[in-house]
C-alpha positions as CSV (number, residue, x, y, z in Angstrom):
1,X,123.5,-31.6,-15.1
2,X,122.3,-32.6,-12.2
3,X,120.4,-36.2,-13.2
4,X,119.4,-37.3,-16.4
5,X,117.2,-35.6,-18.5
6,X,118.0,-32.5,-16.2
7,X,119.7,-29.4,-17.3
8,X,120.8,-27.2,-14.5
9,X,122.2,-23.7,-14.8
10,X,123.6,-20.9,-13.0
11,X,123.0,-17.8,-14.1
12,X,125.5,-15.1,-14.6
13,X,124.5,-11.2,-14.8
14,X,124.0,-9.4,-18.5
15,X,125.4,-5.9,-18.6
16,X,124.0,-6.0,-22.3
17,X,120.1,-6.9,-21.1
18,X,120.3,-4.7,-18.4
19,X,121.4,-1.5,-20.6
20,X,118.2,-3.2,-23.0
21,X,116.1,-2.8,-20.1
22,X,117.2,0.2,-19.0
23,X,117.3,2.2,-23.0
24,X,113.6,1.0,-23.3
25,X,112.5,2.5,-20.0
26,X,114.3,5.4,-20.4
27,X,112.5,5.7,-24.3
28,X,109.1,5.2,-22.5
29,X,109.8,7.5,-20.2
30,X,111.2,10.4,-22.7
31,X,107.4,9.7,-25.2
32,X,105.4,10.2,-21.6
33,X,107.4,13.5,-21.6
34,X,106.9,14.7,-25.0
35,X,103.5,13.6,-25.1
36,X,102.0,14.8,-21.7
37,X,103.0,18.4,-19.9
38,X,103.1,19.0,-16.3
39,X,104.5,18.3,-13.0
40,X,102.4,14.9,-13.6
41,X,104.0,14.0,-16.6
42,X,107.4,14.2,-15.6
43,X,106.3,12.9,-12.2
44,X,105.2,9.6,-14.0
45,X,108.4,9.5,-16.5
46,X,110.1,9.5,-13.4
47,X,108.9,7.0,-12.0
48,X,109.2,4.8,-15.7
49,X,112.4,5.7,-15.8
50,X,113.0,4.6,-12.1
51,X,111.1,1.3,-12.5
52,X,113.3,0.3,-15.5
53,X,116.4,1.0,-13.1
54,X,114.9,-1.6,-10.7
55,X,113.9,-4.5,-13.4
56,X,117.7,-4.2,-14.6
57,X,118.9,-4.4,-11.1
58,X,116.7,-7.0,-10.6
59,X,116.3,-9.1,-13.9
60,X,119.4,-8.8,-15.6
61,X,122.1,-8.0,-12.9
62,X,120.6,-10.2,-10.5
63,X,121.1,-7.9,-7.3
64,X,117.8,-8.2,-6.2
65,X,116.7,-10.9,-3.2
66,X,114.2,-12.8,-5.0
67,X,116.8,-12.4,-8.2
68,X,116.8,-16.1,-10.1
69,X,120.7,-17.0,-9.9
70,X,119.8,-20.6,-10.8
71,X,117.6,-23.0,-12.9
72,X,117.3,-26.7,-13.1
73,X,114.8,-27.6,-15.8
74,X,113.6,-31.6,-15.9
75,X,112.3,-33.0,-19.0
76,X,108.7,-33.1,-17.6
77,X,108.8,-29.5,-17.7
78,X,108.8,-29.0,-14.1
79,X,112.0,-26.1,-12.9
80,X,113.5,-25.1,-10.1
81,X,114.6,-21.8,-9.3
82,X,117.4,-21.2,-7.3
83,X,117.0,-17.3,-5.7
84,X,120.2,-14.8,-4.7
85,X,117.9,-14.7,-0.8
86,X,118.7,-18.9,-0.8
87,X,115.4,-19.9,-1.5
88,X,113.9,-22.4,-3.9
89,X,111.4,-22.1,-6.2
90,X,109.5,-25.4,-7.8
91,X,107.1,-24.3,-10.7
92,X,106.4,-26.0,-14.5
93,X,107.3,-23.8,-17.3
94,X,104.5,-23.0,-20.2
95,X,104.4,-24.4,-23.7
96,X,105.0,-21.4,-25.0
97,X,108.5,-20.2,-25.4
98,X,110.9,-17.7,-27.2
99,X,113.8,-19.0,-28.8
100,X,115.8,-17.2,-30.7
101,X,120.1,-16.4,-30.8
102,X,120.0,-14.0,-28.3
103,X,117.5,-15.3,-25.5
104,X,115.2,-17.8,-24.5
105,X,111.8,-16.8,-22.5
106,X,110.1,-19.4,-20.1
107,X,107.1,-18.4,-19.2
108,X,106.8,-20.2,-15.5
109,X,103.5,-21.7,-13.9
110,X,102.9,-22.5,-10.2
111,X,104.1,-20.5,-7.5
112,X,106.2,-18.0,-8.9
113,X,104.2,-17.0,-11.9
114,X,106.7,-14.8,-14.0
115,X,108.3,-14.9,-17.5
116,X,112.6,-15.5,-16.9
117,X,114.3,-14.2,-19.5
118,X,118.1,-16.1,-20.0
119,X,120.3,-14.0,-22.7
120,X,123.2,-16.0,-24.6
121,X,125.5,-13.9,-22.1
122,X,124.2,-14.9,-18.8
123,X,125.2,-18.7,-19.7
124,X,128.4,-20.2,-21.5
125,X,128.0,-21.2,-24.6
126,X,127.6,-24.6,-24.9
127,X,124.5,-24.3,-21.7
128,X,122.9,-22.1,-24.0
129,X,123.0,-24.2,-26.9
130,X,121.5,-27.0,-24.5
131,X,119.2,-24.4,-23.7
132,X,117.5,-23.4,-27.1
133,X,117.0,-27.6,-27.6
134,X,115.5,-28.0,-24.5
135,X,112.9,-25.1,-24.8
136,X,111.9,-26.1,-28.0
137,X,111.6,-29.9,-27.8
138,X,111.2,-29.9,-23.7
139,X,114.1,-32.7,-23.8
140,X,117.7,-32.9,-24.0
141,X,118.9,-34.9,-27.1
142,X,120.5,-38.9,-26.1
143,X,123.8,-37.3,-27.6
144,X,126.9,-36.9,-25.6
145,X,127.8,-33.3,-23.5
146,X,130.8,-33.0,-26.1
147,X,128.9,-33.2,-29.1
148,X,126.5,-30.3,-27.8
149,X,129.5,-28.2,-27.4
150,X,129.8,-24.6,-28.8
C-alpha cells in the first residue's frame, strides 16, 4: 500500500484467463462456422478466432503496450493504472462491480474507459482477498495487513 486507505497492486500474467479467453473465442468462432458457409464465414471466424488471440495477449498475459501491469485503488474510488508502455492512467472506477472467488471486474470511468478484469492468479493471495473487500465496500477495513492475510 502505498498511503492509507490505498491498495496498490501489481499485476502478474494468468495463463488460466488467457486459455478462458482464448477457448471462448475459439467456441465463437467454430458456431460462426457451423452456422454460416462460405469463404465469408470462415473469413470472419478467422478473424474471431484471431481477435481472441490478441485480448489474451493483451488482457491476461499483459504483452501488450497499453497492458495494465499495475493498479492503485484510493478509497474515494479514484485508480491509477500503471501500463507495460510506462504510462499512467488516472480514472474512477464504477459502482458496479463483480466479485466473486475467481475475479473481480472494475468497470473504470474517465479517460480510459474499459472493464479490468483481476483473476485470483494474477495477485497473491492475501491482495486478492484485500481486493474482494475493497470492491465491495469501496474501503479497506481499520484491521491490521496480518489479519487480512490468506
Amino acid at each position: 500500500m502505498s498511503e492509507a486507505g490505498a491498495l496498490r497492486l501489481e499485476l502478474r500474467a494468468s495463463r488460466a484467463a488467457a486459455g478462458v479467453m482464448l477457448a471462448a473465442h475459439l467456441a465463437g468462432a467454430a458456431c460462426l462456422a457451423i452456422v454460416l458457409s462460405g469463404v465469408a464465414a470462415a473469413g470472419v471466424a478467422l478473424l474471431l478466432a484471431l481477435l481472441g488471440t490478441v485480448t489474451a495477449w493483451d488482457r491476461a498475459l499483459h504483452r501488450g503496450r497499453g497492458s495494465v501491469r499495475s493498479l492503485e485503488l484510493r478509497e474515494d474510488g479514484a485508480a491509477l493504472l500503471g501500463l507495460a508502455d510506462g504510462r499512467q492512467v488516472a480514472g474512477t472506477v464504477a459502482g458496479r462491480r463483480n466479485v466473486n472467488r475467481w475475479w473481480v471486474t472494475l468497470p473504470l470511468q474517465g479517460k480510459s474507459r474499459r472493464i479490468l478484469v483481476v483473476t485470483r492468479d494474477m495477485v497473491p493471495a492475501g491482495d486478492f482477498r484485500r481486493l474482494r473487500l475493497w470492491a465491495l465496500w469501496g474501503r479497506l477495513p481499520n484491521v491490521a495487513s496480518a489479519q487480512l492475510g490468506a
